[in-house]
N, C-alpha and C positions, 0 to 999 in steps of 0.2 A: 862114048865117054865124054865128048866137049861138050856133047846134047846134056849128058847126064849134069855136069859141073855148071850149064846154064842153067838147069833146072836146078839145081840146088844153088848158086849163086842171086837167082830169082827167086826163090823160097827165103834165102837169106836175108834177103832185101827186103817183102814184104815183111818178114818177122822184126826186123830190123825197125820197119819205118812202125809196125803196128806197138812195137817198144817204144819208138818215141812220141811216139801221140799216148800210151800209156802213162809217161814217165811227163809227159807237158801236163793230162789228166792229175797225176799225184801232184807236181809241182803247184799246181792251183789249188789243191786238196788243201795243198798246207800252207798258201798264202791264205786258203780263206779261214785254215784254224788261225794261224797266226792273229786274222783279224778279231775274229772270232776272241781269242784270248786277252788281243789287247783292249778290247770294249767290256769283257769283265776285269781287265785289272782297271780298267778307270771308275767300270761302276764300283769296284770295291774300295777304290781312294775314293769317291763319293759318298760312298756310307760311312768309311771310317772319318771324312769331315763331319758328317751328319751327328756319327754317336759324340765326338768331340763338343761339338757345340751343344747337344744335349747335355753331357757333361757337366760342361763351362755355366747351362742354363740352370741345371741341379743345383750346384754349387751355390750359384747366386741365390737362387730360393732360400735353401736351406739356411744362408747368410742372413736373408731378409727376416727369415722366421724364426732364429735366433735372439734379432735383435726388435723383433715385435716381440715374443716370448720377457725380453727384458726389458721394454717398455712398458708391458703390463705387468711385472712385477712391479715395477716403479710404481706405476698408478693403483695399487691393490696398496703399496704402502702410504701414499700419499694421502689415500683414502682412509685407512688406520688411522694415522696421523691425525688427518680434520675431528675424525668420532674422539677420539680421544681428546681432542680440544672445546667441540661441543661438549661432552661428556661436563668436562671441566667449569663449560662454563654456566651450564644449566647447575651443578652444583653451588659454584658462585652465586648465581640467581639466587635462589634457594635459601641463601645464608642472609643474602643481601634483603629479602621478603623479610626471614625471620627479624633481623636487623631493623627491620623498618616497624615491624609492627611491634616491636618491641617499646621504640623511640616513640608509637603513636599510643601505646600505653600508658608511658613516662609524660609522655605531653598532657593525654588524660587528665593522671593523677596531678597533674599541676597544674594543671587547669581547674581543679574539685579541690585547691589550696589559695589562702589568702594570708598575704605575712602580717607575721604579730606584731607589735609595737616593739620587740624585745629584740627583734631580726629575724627570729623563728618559725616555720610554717604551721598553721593547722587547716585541715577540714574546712572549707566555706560551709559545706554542710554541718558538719559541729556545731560553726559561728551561729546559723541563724538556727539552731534547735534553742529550746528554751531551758534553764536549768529546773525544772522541774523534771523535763522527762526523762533527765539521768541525777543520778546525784553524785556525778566526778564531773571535775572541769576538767577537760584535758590538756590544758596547755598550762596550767599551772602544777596537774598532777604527771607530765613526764618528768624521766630519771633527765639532769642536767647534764651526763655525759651522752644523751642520746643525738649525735648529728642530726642538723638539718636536714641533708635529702633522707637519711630515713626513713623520719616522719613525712617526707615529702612523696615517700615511695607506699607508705601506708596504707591501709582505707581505715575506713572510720573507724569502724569495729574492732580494727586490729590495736589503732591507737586507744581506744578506749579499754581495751582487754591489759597493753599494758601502763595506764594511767592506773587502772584500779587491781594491779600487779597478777592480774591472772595469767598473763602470758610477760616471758620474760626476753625484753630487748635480743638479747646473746641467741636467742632461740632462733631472731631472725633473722640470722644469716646464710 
């Protein structure tokens, strides 16, 4: 019986100690989960920095292309704007050409005019035709309420059509 109770009191004892070398084994088990766990919750606060500042970098983009999106509108209108200003002034041009050759017309015809002793303009051409080749004088046959630059606006022809009443002043306005 004491044999028996050492022998089971030495059974107990191996089991005993082979428990606690098991139980040191799991304790390690679970410092190395432990560790194990806490190096993914840092890699996971590392990523969640990471998606933050992509984020943060998003944001900014999308900020920036924003406000180039509204710098080119600016510049799209600013561009309207000039055409439409050129537009304006090539029509100006235009007006200002007709204008000029209009006033180089009027120079022309006053330049193909010599004044009469009376203040009145005729034809230099007229002057020096001879009265044979027509038989109207023209400066003594216009109507007297016909203004000077009229007849200074004339040509020959026209003054002579209304010197010998074929064609009538009022007509040419």
């Amino acid at each position: 019986m004491v044999a028996d109770i050492q022998t089971d009191t030495e059974e107990t004892v191996e089991s005993l100690t082979e428990t606690a070398e098991q139980v040191d084994r799991g304790v390690e088990s679970v410092r190395d989960a432990m560790e194990n766990l806490t190096d993914i919750v840092e890699a996971v606060e590392e990523t969640a920095d990471g998606i933050t500042e992509v984020a943060s970098a998003t944001d900014d983009q999308a900020a920036a292309a924003e406000e180039i999106a509204s710098m080119v509108d600016e510049v799209v209108g600013q561009a309207d704007r000039v055409a439409e200003e050129v537009e304006e002034l090539a029509a100006a041009n235009e007006e200002q050409a007709a204008m000029v050759s209009e006033v180089e017309q009027s120079v022309s015809r006053l330049s193909d005019t010599e004044t009469k002793t009376d203040g009145g303009t005729v034809p230099a051409a007229a002057k020096n035709e001879s009265a044979a080749a027509e038989d109207v004088s023209i400066p003594g046959d216009l109507p007297e309420e016909m203004p000077d630059f009229v007849v200074e606006m004339l040509s020959e022809a026209e003054l002579r059509a209304v010197a010998r009443g074929d064609l009538d002043p009022s007509d040419l306005r």
